[in-house]
LUMVEXRO-477332 format. One record per residue (C-alpha): x, y, z. Coordinates in steps of 0.001 Angstrom, whole numbers, plus 524288, in hexadecimal, padded with zeros to 5 digits. Example, Ala and Ser with C-alpha at 12.3 -4.5 7.8 and 13.67 -1.06 7.14 Angstrom:
2
ATOM;8300C;7EE6C;81E78
ATOM;83566;7FBDC;81BE4
//
This chain:
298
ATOM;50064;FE659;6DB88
ATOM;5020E;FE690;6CD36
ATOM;50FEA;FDFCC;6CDAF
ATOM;50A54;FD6DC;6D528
ATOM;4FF98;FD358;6CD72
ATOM;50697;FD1F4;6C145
ATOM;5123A;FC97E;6C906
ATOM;505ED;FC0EE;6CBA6
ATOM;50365;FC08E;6BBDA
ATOM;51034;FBCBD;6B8A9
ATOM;510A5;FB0BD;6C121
ATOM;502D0;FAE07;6BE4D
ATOM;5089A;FAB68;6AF91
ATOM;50DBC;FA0A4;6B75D
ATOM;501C3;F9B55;6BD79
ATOM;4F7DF;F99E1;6B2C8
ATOM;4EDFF;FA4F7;6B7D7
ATOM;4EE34;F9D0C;6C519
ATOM;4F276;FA9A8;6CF3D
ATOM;4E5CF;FA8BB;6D5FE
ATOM;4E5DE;FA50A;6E36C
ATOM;4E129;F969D;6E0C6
ATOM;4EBBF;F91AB;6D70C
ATOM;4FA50;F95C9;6DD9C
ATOM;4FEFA;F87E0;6DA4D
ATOM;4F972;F899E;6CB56
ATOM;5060F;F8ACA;6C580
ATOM;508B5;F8AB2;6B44F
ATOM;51488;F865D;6AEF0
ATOM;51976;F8A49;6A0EF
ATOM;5288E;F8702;69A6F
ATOM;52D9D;F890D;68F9A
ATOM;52BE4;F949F;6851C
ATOM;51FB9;F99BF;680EF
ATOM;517C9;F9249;677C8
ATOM;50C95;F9912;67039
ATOM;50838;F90E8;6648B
ATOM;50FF5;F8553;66627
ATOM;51434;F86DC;658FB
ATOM;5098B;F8775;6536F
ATOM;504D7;F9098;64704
ATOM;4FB86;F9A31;6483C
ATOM;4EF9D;F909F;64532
ATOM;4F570;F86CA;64FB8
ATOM;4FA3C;F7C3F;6489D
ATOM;50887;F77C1;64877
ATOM;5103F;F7A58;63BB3
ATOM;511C8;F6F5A;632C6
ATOM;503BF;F6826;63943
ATOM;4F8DD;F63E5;632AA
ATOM;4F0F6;F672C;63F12
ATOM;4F28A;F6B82;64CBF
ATOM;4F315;F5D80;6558C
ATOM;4E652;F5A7B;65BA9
ATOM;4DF4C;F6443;653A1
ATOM;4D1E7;F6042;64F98
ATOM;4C978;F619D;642BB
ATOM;4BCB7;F5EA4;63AA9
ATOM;4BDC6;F53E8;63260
ATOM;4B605;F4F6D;627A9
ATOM;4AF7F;F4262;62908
ATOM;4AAD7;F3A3C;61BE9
ATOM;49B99;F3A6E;61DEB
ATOM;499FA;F421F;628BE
ATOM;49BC8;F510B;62E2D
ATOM;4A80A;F5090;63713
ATOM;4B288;F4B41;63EDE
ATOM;4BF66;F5090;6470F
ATOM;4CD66;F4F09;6447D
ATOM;4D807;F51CC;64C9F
ATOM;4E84D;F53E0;648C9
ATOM;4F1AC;F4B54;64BC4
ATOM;4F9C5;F4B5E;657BD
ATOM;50415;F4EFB;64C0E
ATOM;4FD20;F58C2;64400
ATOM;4FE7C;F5102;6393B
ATOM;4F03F;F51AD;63612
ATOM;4E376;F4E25;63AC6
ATOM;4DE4D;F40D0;63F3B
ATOM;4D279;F3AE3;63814
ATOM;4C5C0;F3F49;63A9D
ATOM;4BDF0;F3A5C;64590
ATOM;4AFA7;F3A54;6497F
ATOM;4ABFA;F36B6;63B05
ATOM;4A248;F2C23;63AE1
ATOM;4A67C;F1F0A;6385F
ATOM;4A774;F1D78;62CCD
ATOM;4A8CB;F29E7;627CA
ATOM;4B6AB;F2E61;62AA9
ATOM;4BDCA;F3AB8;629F1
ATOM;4C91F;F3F91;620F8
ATOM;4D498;F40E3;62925
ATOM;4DAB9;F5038;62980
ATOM;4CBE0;F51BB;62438
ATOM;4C8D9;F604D;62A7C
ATOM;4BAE8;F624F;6256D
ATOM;4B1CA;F651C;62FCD
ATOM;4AAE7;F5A26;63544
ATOM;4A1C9;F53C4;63EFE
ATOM;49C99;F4514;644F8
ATOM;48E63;F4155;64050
ATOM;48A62;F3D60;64AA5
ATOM;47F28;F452E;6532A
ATOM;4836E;F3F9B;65FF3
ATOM;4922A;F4484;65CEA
ATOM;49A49;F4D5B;66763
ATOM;4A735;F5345;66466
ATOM;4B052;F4FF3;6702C
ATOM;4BED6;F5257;6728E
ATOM;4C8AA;F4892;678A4
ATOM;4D324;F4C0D;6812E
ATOM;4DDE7;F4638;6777D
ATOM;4DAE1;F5275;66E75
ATOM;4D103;F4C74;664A5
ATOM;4C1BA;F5189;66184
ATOM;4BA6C;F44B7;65F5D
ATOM;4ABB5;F4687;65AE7
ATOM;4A567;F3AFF;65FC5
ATOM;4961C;F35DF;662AA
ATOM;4901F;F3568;6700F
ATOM;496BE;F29C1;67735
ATOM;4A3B5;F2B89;671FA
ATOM;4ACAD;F2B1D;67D64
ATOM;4B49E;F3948;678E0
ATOM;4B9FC;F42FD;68346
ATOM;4B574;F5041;6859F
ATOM;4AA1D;F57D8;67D77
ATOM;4AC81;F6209;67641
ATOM;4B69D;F6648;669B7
ATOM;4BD6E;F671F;663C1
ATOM;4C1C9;F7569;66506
ATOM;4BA80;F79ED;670CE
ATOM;4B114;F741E;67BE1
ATOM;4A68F;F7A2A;6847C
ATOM;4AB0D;F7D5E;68F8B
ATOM;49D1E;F76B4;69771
ATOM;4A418;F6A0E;69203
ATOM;4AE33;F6B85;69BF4
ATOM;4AE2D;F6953;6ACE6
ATOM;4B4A9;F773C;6B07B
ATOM;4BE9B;F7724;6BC2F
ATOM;4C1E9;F8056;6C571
ATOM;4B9E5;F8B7F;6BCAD
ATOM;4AE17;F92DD;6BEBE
ATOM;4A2A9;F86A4;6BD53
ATOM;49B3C;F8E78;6B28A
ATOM;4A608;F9302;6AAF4
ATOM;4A284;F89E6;6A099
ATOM;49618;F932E;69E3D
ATOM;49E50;FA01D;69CFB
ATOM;49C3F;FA4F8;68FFD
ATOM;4A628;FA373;684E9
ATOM;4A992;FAF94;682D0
ATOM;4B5B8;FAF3D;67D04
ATOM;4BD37;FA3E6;67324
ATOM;4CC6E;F9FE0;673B7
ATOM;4D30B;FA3F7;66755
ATOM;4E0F0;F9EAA;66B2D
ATOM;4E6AB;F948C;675CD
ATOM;4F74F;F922E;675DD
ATOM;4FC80;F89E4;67EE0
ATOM;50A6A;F8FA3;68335
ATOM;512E6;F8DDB;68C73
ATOM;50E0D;F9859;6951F
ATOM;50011;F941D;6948C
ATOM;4F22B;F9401;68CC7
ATOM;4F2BF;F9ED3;6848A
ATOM;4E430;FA1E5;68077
ATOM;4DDAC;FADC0;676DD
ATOM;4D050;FAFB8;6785F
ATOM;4C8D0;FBD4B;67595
ATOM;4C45E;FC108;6824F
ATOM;4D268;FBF2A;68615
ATOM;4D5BA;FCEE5;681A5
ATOM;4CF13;FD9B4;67CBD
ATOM;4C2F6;FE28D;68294
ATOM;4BB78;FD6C9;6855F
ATOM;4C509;FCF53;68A60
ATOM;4C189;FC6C1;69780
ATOM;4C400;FD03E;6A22C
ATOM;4CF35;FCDD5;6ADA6
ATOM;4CAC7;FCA67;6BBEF
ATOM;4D343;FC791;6C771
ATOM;4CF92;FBC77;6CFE0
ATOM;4CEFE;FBE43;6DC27
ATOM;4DC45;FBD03;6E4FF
ATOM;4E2AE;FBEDF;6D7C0
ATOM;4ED42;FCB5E;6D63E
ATOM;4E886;FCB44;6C731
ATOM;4E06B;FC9FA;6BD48
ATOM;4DCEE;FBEBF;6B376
ATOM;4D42B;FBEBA;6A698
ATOM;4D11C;FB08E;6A44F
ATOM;4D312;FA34A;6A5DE
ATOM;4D77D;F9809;69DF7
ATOM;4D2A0;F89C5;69E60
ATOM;4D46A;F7AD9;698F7
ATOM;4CB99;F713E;69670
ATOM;4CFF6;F62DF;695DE
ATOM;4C7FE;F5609;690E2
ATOM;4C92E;F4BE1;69C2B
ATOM;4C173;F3DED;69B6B
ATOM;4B771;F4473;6924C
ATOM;4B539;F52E8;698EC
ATOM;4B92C;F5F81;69553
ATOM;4BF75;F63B9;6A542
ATOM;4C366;F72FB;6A507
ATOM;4C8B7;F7FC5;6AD60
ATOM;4CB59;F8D1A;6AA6B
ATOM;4D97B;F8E1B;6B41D
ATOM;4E16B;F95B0;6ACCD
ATOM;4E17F;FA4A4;6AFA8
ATOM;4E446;FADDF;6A672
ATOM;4E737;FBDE7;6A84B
ATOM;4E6F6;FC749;69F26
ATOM;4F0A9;FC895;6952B
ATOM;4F728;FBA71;699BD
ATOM;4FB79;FB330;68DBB
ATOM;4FB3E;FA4E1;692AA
ATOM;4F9FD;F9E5A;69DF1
ATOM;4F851;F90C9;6A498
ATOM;50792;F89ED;6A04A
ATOM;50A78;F81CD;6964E
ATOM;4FED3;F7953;695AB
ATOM;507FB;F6C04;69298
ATOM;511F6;F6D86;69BF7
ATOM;513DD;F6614;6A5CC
ATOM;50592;F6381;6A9D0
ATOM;501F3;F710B;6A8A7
ATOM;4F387;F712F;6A788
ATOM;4F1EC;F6485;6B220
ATOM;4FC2F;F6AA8;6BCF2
ATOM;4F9FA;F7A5F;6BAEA
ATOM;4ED8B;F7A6D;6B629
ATOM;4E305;F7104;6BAED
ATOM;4EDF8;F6C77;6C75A
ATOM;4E15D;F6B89;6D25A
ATOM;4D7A4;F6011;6D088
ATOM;4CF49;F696C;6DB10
ATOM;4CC27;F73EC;6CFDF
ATOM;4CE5F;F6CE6;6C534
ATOM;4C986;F5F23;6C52C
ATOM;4CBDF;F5783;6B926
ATOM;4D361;F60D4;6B37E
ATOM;4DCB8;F60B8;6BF23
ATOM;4EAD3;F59CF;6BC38
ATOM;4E7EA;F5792;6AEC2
ATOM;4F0E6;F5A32;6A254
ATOM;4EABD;F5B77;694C8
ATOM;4F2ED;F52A0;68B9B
ATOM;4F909;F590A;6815D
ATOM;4EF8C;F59D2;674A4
ATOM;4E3E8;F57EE;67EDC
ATOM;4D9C0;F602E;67AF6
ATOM;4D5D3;F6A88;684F1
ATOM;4CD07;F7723;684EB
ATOM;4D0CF;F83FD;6882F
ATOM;4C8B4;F8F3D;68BC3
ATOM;4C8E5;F9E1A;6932D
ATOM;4C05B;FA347;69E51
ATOM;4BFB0;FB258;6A1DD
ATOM;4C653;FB4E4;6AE1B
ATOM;4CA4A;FAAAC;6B8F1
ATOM;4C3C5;F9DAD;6B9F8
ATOM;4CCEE;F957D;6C074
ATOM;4C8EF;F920E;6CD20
ATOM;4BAB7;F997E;6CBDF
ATOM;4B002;F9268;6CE6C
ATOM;4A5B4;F9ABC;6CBE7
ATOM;4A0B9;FA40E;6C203
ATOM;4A83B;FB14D;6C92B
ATOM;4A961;FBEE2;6C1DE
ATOM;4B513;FC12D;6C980
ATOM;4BC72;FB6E7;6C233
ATOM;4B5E8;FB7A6;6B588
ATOM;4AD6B;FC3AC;6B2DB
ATOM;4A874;FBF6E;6A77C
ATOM;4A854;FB454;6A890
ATOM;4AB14;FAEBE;69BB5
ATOM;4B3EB;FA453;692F3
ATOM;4B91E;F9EA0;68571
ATOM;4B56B;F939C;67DBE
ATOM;4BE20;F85AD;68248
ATOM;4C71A;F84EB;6763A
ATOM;4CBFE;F74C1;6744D
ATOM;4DB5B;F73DD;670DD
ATOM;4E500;F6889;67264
ATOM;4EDDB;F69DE;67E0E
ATOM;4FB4F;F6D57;67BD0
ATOM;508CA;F6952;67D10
ATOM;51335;F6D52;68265
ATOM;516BE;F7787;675F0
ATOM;50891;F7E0A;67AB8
ATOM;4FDEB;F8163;66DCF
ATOM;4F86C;F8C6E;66850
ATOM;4E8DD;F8AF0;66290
ATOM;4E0E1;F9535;65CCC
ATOM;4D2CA;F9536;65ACC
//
């Protein structure tokens, strides 16, 4: 029984955590060698850069408390400062901490990778930025309904994009108080946690927690940028995922990331036998990757 269970592992590598019963036609794709920092240093940015593409940063405005950045496509250095008041301006590759004046203002983040802070009215996509969002800001699929009000127990301290998969560190991930294993039921094995995305579509934060994760299992889920990964192998059924469903983030896209203990994919209620404790991370904002994959640290 043992040889069989771990002959069910080693294909699950395969399948992106999805053994269970409901997900036989769930399959991941990955090619070409591993990738785990996409040559990057150890602080994430690419050697000989000025910044990391799509990053974002404070920026001083003349007259007022702040404003936000972001790198070039090229890393050649940051683009003037926005959300200054007119008038005002902003130093460009200014990186003093900042902030808009006005009461009514709302940080949002649009799907081409830039945090805009803009008043009430402003027609800007999705709320929240620019490194993480709430997780309430966000229509679940396919997950448990209240899994938005599981407590944060635990933050992500590392996410690499490879060629095998999401690659995630988090502290509840080893140790003595680690999130405990649980075997679904009609499952051969068992599984510790599971990963999920959260994209910014027409304004909305849309998300689901469908990649499963066992103990010990470096990465899963395929290279994100191949081929249609996330829209075909991920979110492939319009029936569990909705908006989500058939979609590809574009490359640079900003997109959240989070954990949840044990299996939510395809739970739909708040059950101890798929998450005893019932418990998840913080939803950490990164650009999505190319082909080459990305390593971020927080």
């Amino acid at each position: 029984m043992i040889a069989l269970r771990r002959a069910v592992v080693f294909v699950g590598t395969f399948l992106a955590g999805c053994s269970g019963p409901d997900d036989s036609d769930a399959s991941i794709t990955s090619a070409g060698p591993t990738i785990t920092s996409a040559g990057m240093t150890s602080s994430g940015t690419d050697e000989g850069l000025a910044c990391v593409p799509g990053a974002q940063s404070s920026c001083a405005c003349l007259g007022g408390p702040d404003g936000v950045q972001v790198c070039r496509p090229d890393g050649s250095g940051y683009e003037p400062c926005q959300g200054c008041d007119a008038g005002s301006g902003g130093e460009e590759g200014s990186s003093s901490p900042t902030s808009d004046t006005s009461e009514s203002a709302t940080t949002l983040v649009t799907t081409a990778g830039v945090t805009e802070t803009g008043t009430s009215g402003d027609a800007l996509p999705c709320p929240g930025g620019p490194d993480e969002i709430d997780l309430h800001q966000a229509t679940l699929f396919d997950n448990p309904p209240n899994l938005a009000d599981w407590p944060v127990t635990t933050t992500l301290t590392e996410i690499d994009f490879t060629a095998d998969g999401v690659h995630v560190l988090f502290s509840k991930i080893d140790g003595p108080d680690r999130w405990p294993d649980i075997v679904p039921p009609g499952w051969d094995g068992p599984l510790q946690y599971t990963l999920g995305m959260a994209e910014c579509i027409d304004g909305q934060w849309y998300a689901s927690a469908a990649i499963q994760y066992w103990y010990g299992l470096s990465a899963s889920g395929g290279n994100v940028a191949l081929e249609n990964q996330v829209a075909m192998n991920w979110y492939y059924d319009a029936g569990r995922w909705g908006t989500l469903a058939g979609r590809q983030p574009a490359t640079g896209e900003i997109i959240g990331i989070f954990v949840v203990a044990g299996n939510a994919r395809a739970v739909h209620e708040d059950d101890p036998l798929q998450s005893p404790v019932m418990e998840r991370s913080n939803v950490v904002l990164v650009p999505m990757p190319d082909l080459n994959g990305a390593a971020h640290s927080f």
